[in-house]
N, C-alpha and C positions, 0 to 999 in steps of 0.2 A: 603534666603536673602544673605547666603555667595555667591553661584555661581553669582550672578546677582552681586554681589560688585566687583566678580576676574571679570569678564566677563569686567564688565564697565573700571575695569582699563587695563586691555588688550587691549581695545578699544582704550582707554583713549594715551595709548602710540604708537599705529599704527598709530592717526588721527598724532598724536605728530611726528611721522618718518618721514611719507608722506611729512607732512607741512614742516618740516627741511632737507628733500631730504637725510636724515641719515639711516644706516640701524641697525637694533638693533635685538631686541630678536624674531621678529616676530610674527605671531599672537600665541604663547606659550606663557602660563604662568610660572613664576616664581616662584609660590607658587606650591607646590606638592600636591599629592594627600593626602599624610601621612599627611600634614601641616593644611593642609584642614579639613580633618575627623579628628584628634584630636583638632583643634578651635570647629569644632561641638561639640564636646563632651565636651570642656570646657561651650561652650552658655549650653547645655542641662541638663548639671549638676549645674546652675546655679554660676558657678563660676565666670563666668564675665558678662556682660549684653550687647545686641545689641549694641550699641554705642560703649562697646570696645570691640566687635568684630570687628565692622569695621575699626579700629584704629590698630587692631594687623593686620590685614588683608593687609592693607597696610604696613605698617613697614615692612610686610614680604616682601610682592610684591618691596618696593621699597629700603631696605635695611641692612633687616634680613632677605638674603635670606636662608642661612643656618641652621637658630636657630627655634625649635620645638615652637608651640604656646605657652605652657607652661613657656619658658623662658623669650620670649618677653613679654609675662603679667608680672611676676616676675622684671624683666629690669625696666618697663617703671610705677611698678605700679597701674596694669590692673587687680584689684580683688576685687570682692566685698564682703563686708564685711559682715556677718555671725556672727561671736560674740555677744553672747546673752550681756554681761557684755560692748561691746564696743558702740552696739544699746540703750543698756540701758541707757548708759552715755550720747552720743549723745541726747536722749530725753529729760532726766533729764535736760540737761542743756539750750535745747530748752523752755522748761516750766518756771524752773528759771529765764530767760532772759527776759520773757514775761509773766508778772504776772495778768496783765489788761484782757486778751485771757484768763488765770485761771477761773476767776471770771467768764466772758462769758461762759465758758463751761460747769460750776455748775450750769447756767440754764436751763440747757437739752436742750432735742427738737433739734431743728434747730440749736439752738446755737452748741452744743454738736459738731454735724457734721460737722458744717462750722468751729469750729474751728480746730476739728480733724483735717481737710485737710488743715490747715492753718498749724498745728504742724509738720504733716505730710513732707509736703515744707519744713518747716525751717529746718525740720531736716535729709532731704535730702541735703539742700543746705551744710549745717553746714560737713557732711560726702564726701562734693566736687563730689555728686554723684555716690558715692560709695556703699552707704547702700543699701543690697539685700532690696528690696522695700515692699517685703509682710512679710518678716520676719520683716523688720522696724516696717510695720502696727501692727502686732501681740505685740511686745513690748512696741510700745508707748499705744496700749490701756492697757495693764497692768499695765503701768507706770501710766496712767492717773486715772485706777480705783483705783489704791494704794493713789494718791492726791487728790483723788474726788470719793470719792466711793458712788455707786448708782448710778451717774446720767444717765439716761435715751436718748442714743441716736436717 
């Protein structure tokens, strides 16, 4: 998915030349090869998440062009979070906020599940899409068996 992101913006600025009769960087990218395989290596060690790779990817291409992936995530805020104690929080206070979904949940079954991913949302939204997302899962159900123990998803 990264080559097919530099590729479209390579594109992206040829159709942009043409149309303006300007001549620019040509069908070359901007972003290096080094630049490249270390964002892979950030998506694959799960330190940032598709969305912002595509976000560093740009920034690169269009004005970091110097700066290694690692610093443009650092810069701009491009990391996801990991922090068992910080995931935890985030849940906890997903839960607290919404105590009516509590109750629904202690009835198992179906409830259980549908509110899982109901918490699950809130408390993605609440980390502005930050929380590594299965390490999230993993926590909030810990969270949920510590306030509700037993119930039966």
């Amino acid at each position: 998915f990264l080559c097919n992101e530099l590729f479209s913006l390579i594109r992206e600025t040829q159709m942009r030349q043409m149309h303006d009769g300007t001549q620019g960087v040509g069908p070359y990218s901007l972003v290096s090869g080094e630049q490249l395989g270390q964002l892979s290596v950030l998506f694959l060690q799960n330190s940032i998440s598709n969305t912002m790779a595509k976000h560093i990817i740009h920034l690169m291409y269009e004005k970091e062009h110097d700066q290694m992936p690692s610093a443009v995530a650092d810069k701009y805020g491009y990391r996801l979070i990991t922090d068992e104690e910080e995931l935890r929080t985030f849940c906890r206070a997903v839960i607290d906020a919404n105590p009516d979904e509590l109750d629904r949940y202690k009835m198992g079954g179906k409830f259980a599940r549908k509110i899982t991913k109901f918490y699950q949302g809130k408390s993605m939204a609440l980390s502005r899409g930050t929380a590594q997302p299965e390490r999230l899962n993993e926590i909030l159900l810990e969270v949920l068996e510590e306030v509700a123990p037993g119930v039966e998803q």
